[in-house]
C-alpha positions in Angstrom: 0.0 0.0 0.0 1.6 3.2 -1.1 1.2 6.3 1.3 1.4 10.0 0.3 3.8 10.2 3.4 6.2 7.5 4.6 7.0 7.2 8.2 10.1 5.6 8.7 13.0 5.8 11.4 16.1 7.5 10.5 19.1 5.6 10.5 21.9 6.7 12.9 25.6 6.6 11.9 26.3 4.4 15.0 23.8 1.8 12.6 26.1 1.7 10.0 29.4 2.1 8.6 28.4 4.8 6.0 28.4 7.9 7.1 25.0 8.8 5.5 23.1 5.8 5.6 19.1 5.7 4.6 16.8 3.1 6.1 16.6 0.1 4.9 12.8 0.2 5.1 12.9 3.0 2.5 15.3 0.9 0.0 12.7 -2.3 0.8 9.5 -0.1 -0.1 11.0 1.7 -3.1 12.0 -2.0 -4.5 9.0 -3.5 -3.9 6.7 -0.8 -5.3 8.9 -0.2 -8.3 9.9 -3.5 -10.0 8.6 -7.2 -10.0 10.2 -10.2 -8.8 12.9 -11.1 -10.8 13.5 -7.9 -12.3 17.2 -6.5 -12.6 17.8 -3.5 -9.9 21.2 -1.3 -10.1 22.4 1.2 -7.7 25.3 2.8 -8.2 26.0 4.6 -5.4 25.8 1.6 -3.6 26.8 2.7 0.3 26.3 -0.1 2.4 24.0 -1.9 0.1 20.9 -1.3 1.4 19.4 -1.4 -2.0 21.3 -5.1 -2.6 19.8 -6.1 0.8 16.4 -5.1 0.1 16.6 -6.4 -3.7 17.8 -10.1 -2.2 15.0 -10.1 0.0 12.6 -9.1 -2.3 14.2 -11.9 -4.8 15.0 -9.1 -7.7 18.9 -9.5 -9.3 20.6 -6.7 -8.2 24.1 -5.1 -9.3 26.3 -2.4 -7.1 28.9 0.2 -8.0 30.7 1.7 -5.0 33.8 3.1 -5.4 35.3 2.8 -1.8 36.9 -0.3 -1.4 35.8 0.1 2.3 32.2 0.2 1.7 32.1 -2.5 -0.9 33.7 -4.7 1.6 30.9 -3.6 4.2 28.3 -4.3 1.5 29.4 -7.8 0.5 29.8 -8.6 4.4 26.6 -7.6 4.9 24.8 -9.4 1.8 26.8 -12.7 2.5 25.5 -12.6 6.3 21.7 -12.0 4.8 22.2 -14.7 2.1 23.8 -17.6 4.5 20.9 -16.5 7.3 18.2 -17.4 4.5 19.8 -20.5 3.7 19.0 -21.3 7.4 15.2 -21.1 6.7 
């Protein structure tokens, strides 16, 4: 259900290695409402890979471009952690 205003908590830096994180409630939603399951999703400017997150939950293909080598670690970290913890279930 799409809203004309989204209430959603701000991410704090202390959340998140990126110094300018967004929620990943807002990456989720924007996913969701704007492509279909197995659609193709690129963000490139990646951060922490919210957007990758949200896409692999949502079950879209995804592709990144970051160009801190810091970050990109972050992201993959993150996206390997999400991937094995789905594997669980």
């Amino acid at each position: 259900m799409s809203k004309n205003v989204w209430k959603i908590r701000p991410l704090s830096p202390q959340e998140n290695l990126h110094p300018a994180p967004f929620p990943f409630e807002l990456a989720e939603r924007i996913v969701s409402l704007y492509s279909y399951q197995g659609d193709a999703v690129i963000d490139i400017f990646a951060g922490s890979g919210q957007t990758a997150l949200a896409c692999e939950k949502l079950g879209r293909h995804h592709a990144s471009i970051e160009i801190l080598k810091e970050y990109v670690d972050y992201s993959v970290k993150r996206l390997k952690a999400q991937i094995a913890q789905s594997k669980m279930f």
